[in-house]
N, C-alpha and C positions, 0 to 999 in steps of 0.2 A: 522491684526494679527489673526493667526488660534487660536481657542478656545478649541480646542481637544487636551483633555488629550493625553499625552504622553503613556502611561498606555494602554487606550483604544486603541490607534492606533496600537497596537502591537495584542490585544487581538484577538482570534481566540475561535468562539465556540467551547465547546463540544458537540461533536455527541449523539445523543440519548441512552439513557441506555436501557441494554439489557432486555428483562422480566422475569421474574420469572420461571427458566427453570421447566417444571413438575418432574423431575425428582430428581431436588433439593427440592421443596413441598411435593414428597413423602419421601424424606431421613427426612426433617427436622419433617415431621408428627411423626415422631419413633423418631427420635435425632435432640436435642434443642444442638447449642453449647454449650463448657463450662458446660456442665451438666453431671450430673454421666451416665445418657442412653446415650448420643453422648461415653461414655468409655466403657460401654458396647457393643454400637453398634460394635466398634473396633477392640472389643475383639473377636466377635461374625464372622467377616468375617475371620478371621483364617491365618492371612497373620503373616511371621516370628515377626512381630515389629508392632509396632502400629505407628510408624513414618511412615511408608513404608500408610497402610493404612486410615493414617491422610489426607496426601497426595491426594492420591484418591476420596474418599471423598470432599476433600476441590474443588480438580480441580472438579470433578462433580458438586458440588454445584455453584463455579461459572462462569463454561462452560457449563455446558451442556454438558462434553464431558464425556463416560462413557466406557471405554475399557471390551472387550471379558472377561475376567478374572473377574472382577468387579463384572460384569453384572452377570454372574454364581454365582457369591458366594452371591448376594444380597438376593434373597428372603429365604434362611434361615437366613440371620442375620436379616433381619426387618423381618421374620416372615409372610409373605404375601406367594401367590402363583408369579410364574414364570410368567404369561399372566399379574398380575400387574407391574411387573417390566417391561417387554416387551412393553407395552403401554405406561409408564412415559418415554421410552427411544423414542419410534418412537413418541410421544408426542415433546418432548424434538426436535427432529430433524426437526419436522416441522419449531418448532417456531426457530430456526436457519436458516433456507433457508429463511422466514419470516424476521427475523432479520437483515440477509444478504440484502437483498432486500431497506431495510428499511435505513443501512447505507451507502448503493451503492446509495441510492436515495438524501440524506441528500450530500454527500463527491462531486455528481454532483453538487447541491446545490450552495455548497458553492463556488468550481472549476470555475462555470458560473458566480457568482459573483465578484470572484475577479482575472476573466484571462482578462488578455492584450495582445494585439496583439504582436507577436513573431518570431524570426524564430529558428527552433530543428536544433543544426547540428549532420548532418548524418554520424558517423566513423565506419570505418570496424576493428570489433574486431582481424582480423590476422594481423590488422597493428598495434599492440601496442607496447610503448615504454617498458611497466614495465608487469608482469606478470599481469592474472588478477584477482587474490588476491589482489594484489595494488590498482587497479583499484576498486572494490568492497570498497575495507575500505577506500580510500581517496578522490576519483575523487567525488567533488560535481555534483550534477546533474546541476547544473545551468549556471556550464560553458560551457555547450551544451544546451543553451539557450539563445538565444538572443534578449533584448526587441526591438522591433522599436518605430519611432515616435508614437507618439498617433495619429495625424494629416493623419499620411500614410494610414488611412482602409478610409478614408473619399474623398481621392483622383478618379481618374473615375479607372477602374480597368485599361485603358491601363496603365496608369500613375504608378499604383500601381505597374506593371510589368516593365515595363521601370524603374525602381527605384530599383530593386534586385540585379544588378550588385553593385549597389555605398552602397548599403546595405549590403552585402558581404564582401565587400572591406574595410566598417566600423567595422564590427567582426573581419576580421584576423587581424586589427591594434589595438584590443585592450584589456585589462587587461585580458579578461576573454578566451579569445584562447589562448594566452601566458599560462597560468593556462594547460588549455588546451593539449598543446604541450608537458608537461610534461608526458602525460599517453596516445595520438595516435598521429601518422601521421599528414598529411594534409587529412581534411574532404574529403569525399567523394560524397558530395551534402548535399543537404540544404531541409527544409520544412519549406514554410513562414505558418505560422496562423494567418488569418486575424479575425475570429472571431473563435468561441468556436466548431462551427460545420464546419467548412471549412478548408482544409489544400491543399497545394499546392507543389510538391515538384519539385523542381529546380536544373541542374547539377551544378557543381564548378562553371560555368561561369556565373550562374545565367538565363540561359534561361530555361523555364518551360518546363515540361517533363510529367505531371500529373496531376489532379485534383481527391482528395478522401474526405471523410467523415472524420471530428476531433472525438474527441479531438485525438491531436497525443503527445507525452510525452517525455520526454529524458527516454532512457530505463535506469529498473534496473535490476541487476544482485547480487545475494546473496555471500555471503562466508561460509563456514563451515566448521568446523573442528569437524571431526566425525559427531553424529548430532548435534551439538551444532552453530544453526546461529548464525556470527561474526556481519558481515555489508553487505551492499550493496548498488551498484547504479552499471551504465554501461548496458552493456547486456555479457552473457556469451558464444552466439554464433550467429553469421552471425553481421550484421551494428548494431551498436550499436548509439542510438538515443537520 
């Protein structure tokens, strides 16, 4: 009998926190939240409302993201020169390309840890059933994924190719293509992944056509209404993955 928590087996780290953007270090050196100078400061950038400015603010603080407008009105509301604000922002951008880096590093990480060998099926997005709004909000990605044996990556690689067709053949008979069929076509080819850096991709009939570089992924594809993103998965234009 397995001794693992139920709890843990589900659990999924968190990724590294972000660092202490410069830019928010300079804001908080002049304004402490909750303090009469963070109301002052408010006051001070000249914007209609101090909600509007709250705002601003607050995303600065904890992005790091500092819009054109902002940026101008900053050094008379703290009170600083222009080349200091200028430097807490290109400050600030560094340590996000840094940041970026650092949680591109960690999300491989984790990807290489817990991938199983697969095969992506391949749909062409001008063959869909439902518009792709639909697609974007409901289609999971997973049903354009398909786990194999575990036993299959250990086989010789003829073996492993010789075994694509009966692999194939075990997707379209099952839960997850039916899913599937709800929002495209019949697939339009396949990509086996035998390991986390190898991908293979194969016609409908299962004969091999390619060898490239992984990880390869079932695509996404966003939604939005105005700029407001809804959901996504899919892809929005050409094979969707």
């Amino acid at each position: 009998m397995s001794n693992t928590n139920p709890e843990q087996a589900h659990y999924r780290p968190c990724p590294p926190p972000p660092p202490r953007w410069a830019v928010a270090h300079l804001l908080r050196a002049v304004s402490n939240p909750g303090t009469a100078s963070r109301k002052r400061l408010l006051g001070r950038l000249g914007y209609a409302n101090n909600g509007k400015a709250a705002r601003k603010i607050d995303t600065a603080v904890w992005t790091g993201d500092v819009g054109t407008d902002l940026q101008r009105r900053l050094p008379l509301a703290l009170d600083v020169s222009a080349e200091t604000v200028a430097a807490a922002i290109n400050r600030t951008r560094q340590q996000q390309h840094e940041y970026e880096r650092t949680v591109d590093s960690w999300c491989e990480a984790l990807e290489r840890r817990e991938f199983r060998p697969h095969i992506v099926v391949d749909n062409d997005i001008r063959q869909r059933r439902v518009p792709i709004f639909a697609i974007a909000m409901f289609c999971n990605t997973e049903v354009l994924k398909y786990d194999v044996p575990a036993g299959q990556v250990l086989l010789p690689e003829d073996e492993q190719l010789a075994k694509m067709p009966t692999l194939i053949r075990d997707y379209l008979h099952s839960e997850d293509n039916e899913r599937r069929k709800l929002f495209f076509r019949d697939p339009v080819g396949y990509t086996y992944c035998p390991t986390y850096d190898d991908a293979w991709d194969f016609d409908t009939n299962g004969k091999l056509l390619r060898r490239k570089p992984g990880p390869v992924r079932p695509g996404h594809a966003v939604a939005r209404i105005g700029k407001k993103l809804v959901s996504g998965t899919g892809h929005p234009s050409g094979p969707a993955r």
